[in-house]
C-alpha positions as CSV (number, residue, x, y, z in Angstrom):
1,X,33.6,7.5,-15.4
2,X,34.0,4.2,-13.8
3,X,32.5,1.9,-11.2
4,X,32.7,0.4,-7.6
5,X,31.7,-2.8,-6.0
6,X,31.6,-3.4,-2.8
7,X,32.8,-7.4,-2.3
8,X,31.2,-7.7,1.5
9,X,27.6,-6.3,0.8
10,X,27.6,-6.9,-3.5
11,X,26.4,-3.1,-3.6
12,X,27.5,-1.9,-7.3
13,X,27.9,1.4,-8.2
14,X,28.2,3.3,-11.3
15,X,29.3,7.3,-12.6
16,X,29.9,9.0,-15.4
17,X,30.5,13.2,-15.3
18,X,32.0,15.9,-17.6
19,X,33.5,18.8,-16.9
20,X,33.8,21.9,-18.5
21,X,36.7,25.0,-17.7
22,X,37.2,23.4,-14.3
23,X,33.5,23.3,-13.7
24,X,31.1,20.1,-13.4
25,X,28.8,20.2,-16.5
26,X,26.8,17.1,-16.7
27,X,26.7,13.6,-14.8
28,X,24.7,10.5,-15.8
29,X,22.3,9.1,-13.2
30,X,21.9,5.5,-13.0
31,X,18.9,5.1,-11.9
32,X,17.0,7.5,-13.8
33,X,18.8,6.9,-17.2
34,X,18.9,11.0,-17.5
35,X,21.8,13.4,-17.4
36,X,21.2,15.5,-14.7
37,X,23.0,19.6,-15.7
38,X,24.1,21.9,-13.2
39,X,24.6,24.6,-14.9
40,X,22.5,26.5,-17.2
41,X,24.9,26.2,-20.0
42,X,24.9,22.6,-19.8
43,X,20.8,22.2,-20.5
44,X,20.9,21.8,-24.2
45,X,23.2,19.2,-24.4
46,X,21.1,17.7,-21.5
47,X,18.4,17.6,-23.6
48,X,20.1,16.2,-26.7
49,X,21.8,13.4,-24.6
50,X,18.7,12.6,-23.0
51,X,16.7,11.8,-25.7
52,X,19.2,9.0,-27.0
53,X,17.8,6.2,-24.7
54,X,19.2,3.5,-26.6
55,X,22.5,4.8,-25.5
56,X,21.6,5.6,-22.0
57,X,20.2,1.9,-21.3
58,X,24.2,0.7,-22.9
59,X,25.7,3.0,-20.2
60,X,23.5,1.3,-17.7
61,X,24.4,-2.0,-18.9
62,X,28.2,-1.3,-19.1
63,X,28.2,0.5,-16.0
64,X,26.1,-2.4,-13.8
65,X,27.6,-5.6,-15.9
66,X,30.5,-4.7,-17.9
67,X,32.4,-2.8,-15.7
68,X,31.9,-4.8,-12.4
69,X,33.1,-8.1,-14.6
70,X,36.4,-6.2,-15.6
71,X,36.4,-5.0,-11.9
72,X,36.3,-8.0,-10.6
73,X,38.7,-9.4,-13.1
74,X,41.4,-6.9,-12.4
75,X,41.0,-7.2,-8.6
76,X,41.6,-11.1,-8.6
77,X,45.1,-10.7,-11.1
78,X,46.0,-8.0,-8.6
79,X,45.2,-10.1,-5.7
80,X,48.6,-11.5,-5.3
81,X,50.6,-8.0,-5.1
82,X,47.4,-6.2,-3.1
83,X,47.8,-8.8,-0.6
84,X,51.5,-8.5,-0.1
85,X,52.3,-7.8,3.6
């Protein structure tokens, strides 16, 4: 899981995805709020994970807000030793 932000255009992007026995299994979509499964195996908890909006609109939030603050944050204590020549 993490996040991206793009400092020139202020884009912001957010993932989350599991994995199972070297295989993807599930990945959150943003936009949608749903878990989208690529494998059959990985339907039921699809389902389950789904149907828990309240926790699906936090990722969103933490993702879009949270994560780009700390981002952000991180980048400008860095900015010293990224900017090193």
């Amino acid at each position: 899981y993490g996040c991206e932000w793009g400092d020139e255009t202020g884009v912001t992007e957010g993932f989350e995805q599991h994995g199972y026995d070297g295989e993807d299994f599930l990945a959150f979509d943003l936009k949608t709020l749903n878990w989208i499964a690529p494998m059959t195996q990985a339907v039921i908890t699809k389902h389950k994970w789904d149907s828990d909006t309240a926790l699906n609109e936090q990722k969103k939030h933490y993702y879009t807000q949270t994560c780009i603050e700390w981002l952000k944050k991180y980048l400008d204590y860095g900015k010293s030793t990224l900017m090193r020549t």
